[in-house]
C-alpha positions as CSV (number, residue, x, y, z in Angstrom):
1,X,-19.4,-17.9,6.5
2,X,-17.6,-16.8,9.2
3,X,-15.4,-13.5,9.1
4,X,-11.8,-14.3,8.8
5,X,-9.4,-13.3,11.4
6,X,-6.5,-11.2,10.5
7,X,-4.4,-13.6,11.2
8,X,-6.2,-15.9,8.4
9,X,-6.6,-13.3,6.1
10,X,-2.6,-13.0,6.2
11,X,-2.5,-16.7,6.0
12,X,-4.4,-17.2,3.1
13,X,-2.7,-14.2,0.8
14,X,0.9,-16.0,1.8
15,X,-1.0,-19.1,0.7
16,X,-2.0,-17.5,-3.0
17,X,1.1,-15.7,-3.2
18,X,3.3,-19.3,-2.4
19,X,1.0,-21.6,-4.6
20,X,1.8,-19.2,-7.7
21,X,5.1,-18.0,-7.1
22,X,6.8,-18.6,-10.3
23,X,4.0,-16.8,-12.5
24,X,3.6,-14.2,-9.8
25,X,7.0,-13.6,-9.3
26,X,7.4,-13.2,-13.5
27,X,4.6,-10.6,-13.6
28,X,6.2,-8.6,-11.2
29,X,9.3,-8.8,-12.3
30,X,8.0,-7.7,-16.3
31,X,6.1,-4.9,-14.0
32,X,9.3,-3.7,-12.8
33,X,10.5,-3.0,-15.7
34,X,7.8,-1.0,-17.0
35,X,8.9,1.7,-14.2
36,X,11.6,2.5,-16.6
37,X,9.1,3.9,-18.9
38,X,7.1,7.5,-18.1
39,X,3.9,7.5,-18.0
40,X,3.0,4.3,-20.2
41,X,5.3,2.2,-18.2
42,X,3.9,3.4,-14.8
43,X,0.3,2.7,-16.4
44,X,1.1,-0.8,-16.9
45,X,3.0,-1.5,-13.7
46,X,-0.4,-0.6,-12.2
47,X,-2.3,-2.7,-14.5
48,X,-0.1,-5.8,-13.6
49,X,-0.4,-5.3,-10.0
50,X,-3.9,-5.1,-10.7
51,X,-3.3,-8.3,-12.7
52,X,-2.0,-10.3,-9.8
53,X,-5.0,-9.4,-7.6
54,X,-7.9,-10.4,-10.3
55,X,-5.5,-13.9,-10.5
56,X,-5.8,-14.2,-7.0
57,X,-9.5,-13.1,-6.4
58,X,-10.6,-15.7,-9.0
59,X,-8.6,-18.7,-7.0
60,X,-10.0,-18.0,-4.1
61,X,-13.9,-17.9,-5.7
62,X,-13.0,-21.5,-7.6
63,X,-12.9,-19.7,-10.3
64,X,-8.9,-19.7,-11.6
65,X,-8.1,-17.9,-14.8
66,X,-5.3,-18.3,-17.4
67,X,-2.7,-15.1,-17.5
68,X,-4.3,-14.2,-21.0
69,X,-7.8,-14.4,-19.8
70,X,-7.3,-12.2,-17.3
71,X,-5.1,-9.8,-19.3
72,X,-8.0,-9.1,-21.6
73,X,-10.2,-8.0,-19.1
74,X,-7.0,-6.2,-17.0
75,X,-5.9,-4.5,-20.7
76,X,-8.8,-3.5,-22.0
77,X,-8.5,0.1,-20.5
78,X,-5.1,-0.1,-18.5
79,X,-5.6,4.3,-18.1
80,X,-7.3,3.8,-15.6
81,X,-4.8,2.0,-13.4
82,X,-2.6,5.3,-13.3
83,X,-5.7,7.6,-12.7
84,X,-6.8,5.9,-10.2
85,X,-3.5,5.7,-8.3
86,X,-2.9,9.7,-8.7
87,X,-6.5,10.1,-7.4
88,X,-5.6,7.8,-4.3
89,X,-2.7,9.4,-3.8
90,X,-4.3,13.0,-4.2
91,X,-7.0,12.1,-2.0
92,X,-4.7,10.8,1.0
93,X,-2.9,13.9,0.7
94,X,-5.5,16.0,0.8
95,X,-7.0,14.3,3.9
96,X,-3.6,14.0,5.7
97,X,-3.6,17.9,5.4
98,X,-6.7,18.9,6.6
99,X,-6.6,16.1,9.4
100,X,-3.4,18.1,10.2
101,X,-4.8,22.0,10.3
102,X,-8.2,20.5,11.9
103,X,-6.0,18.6,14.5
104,X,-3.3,21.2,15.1
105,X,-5.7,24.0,15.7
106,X,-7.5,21.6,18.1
107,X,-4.6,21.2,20.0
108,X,-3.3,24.8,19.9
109,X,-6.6,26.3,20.9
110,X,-7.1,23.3,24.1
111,X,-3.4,24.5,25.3
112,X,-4.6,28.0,25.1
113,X,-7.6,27.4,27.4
114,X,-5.8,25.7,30.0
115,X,-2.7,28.1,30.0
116,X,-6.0,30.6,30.7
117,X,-7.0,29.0,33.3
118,X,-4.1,28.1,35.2
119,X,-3.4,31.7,34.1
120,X,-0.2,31.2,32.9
121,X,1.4,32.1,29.5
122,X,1.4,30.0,27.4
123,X,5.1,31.6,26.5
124,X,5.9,30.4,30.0
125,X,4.4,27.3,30.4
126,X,8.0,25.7,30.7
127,X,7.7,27.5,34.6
128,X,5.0,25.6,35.5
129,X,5.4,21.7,35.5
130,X,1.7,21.4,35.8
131,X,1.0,23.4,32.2
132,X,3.9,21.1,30.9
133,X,2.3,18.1,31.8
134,X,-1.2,19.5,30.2
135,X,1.4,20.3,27.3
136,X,2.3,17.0,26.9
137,X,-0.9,15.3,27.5
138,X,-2.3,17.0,24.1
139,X,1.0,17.4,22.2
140,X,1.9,13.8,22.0
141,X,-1.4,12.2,21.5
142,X,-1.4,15.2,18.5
143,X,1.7,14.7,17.0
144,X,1.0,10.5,17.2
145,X,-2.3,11.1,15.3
146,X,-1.1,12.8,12.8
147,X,2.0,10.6,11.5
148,X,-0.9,7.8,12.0
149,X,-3.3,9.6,10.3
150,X,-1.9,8.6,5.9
151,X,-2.1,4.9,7.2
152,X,-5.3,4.8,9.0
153,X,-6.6,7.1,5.5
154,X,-4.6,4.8,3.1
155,X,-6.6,2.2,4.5
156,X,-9.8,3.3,2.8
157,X,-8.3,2.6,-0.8
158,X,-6.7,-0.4,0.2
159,X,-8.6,-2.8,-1.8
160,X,-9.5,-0.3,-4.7
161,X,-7.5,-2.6,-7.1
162,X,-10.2,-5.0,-7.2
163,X,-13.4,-3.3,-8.0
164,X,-11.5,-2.0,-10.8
165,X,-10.3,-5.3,-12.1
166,X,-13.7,-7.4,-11.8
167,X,-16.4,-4.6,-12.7
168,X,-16.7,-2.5,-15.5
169,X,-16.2,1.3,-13.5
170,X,-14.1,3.6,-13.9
171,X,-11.6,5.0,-11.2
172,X,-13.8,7.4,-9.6
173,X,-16.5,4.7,-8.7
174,X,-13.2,1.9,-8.0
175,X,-12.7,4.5,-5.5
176,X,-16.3,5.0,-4.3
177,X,-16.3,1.6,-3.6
178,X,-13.6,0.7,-1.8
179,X,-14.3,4.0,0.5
180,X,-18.0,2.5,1.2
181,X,-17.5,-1.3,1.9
182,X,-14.2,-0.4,3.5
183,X,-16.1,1.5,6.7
184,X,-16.5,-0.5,9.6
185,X,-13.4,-2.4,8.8
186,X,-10.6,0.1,9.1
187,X,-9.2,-1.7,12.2
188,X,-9.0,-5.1,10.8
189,X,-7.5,-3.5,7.5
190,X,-4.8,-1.2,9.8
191,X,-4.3,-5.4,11.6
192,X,-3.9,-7.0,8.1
193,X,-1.6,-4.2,7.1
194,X,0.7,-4.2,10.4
195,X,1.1,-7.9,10.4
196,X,2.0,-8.1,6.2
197,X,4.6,-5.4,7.2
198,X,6.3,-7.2,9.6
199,X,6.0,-10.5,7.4
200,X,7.8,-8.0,4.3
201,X,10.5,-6.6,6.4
202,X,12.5,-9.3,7.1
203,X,12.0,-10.0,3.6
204,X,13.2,-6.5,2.7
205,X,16.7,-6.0,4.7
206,X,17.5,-9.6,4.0
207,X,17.0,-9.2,-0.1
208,X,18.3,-5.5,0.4
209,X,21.6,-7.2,2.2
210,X,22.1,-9.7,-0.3
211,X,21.9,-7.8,-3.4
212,X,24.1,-4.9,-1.9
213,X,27.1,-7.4,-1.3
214,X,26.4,-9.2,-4.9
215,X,25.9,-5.9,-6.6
216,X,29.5,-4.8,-4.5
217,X,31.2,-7.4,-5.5
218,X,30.1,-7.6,-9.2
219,X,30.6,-4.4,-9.8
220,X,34.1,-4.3,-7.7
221,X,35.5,-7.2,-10.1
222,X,34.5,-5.9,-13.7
223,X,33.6,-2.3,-13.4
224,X,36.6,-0.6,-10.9
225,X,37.5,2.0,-13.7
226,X,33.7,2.9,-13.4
227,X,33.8,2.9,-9.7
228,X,37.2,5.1,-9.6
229,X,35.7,8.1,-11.3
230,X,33.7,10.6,-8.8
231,X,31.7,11.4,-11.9
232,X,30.0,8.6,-12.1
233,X,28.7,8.4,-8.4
234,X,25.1,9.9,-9.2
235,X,24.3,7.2,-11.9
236,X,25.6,4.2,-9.6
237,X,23.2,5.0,-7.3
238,X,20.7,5.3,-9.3
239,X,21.8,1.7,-10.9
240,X,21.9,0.4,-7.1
241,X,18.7,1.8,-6.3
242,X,16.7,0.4,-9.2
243,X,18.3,-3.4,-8.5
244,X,17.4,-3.1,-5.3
245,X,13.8,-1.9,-5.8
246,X,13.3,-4.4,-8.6
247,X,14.7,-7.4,-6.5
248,X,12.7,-6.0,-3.4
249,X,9.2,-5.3,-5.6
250,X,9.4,-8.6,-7.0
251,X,9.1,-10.5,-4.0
252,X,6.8,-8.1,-1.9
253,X,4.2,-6.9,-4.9
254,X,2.3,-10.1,-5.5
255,X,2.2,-11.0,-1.7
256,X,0.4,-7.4,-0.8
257,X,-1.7,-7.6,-3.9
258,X,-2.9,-11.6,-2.9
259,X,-3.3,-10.2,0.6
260,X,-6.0,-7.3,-0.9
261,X,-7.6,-10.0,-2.9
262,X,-8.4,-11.9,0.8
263,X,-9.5,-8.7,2.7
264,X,-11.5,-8.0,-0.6
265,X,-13.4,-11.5,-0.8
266,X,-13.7,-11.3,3.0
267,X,-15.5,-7.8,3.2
268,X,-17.4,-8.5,-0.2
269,X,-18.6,-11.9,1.7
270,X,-19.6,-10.0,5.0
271,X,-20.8,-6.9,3.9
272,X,-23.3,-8.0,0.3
273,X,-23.5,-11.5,1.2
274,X,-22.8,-11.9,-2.3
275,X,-22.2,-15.6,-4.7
276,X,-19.0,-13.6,-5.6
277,X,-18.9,-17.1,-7.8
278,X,-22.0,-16.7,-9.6
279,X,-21.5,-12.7,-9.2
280,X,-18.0,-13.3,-11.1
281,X,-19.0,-16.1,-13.4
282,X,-21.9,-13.2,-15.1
283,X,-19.3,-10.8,-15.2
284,X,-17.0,-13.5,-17.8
């Protein structure tokens, strides 16, 4: 089968996350909510966005599941869910850093040379336009680099959802895998990523818009004794902010998590040349 382009791969997670909007839309909605719980609450948001992908996944095999079908393989150990997102998290972090120290001392010490060459200071370099244009020349590349770097890292665990919702492993092998069949695709991944952003953005402000003037005028009819006291400033916005992040997750959660089970299906397809059918069907 031929690879899909990033344009298709878009195309086809809008297309799973329109053809099951109504179910999709509830599941992230109940997920949501579960933020509102520590801990056990942030364990199952995981596990439903998990959820949505293995619904997805199994569309685009032929294979469909029911909600409860899939919950019982999603459920059976939902821990992991939260493990694995600290240890994606952990690990991004840890790379941004020492991509950060490896790439300023890089910088620093090339700056260094050439000030020693041209034999100026590098305390002085603003005298001499040509050791500000060397300055340049490394800085902004640098500094470009590194506030690219968490993306072009991220991009590694992008699809680590799925090998943890369709194989029995635990997080450190979800993770494993997605690092391994991930390599060689980081470009089309960063593509897939750029284009879904632009596609949520509008999404974002518009929804974001919308729900500040509802919220506004809701709250300015019934609650203006609430909204009169200074003391309760800190808890509106906390009120505000968790609307707007429900509203705002709701609509953008099951389109990213369709869109990883595409670039999933498409890698697993190109890289193994699996029957991800008959690979899946086993698995049930």
């Amino acid at each position: 089968m031929q690879q899909l382009s990033i344009g298709n791969v878009v195309n086809l997670g809008f297309y799973l996350y329109r053809s099951h909007l109504k179910l999709y839309f509830k599941l992230a909605f109940i997920a949501h909510l579960w933020l509102l719980v520590p801990i056990y609450g942030w364990a199952k948001f995981y596990a439903i966005a998990g959820l949505i992908s293995r619904l997805a996944f199994q569309d685009l095999i032929g294979h469909p599941e029911t909600v409860q079908a899939a919950k019982s393989q999603v459920n059976h150990n939902f821990w992991k869910f939260l493990l694995t997102a600290i240890l994606v998290i952990l690990s991004v972090i840890i790379l941004f850093l020492a991509f950060y120290i490896v790439s300023s001392l890089i910088a620093g010490g090339l700056f260094l040379i050439i000030s020693f060459f041209l034999g100026t200071s590098p305390r002085l370099f603003s005298n001499n336009p040509l050791v500000s244009v060397f300055f340049l020349i490394i800085i902004v590349p640098t500094v470009a680099a590194i506030y690219i770097s968490p993306f072009w890292f991220y991009t590694y665990f992008f699809v680590t959802d799925l090998p943890l919702v369709l194989d029995k492993i635990n997080s450190f092998q979800s993770i494993s895998t997605s690092w391994k069949i991930t390599r060689g695709h980081i470009r089309r991944i960063l593509g897939v990523i750029f284009i879904s952003v632009l596609i949520t953005v509008p999404l974002l402000t518009l929804s974001w818009f919308v729900c500040s003037l509802l919220i506004g005028g809701i709250l300015g009819i019934f609650f203006q004794s609430f909204l009169d006291n200074p003391d309760n400033d800190s808890l509106l916005g906390v009120l505000v902010f968790f609307i707007l992040n429900t509203v705002t997750g709701v609509f953008t959660m099951p389109f990213w998590q369709s869109v990883k089970a595409v670039v999933y299906y498409d890698i697993r397809c190109r890289k193994e040349g699996l029957d991800l059918k008959m690979a899946s069907d086993r698995q049930l």
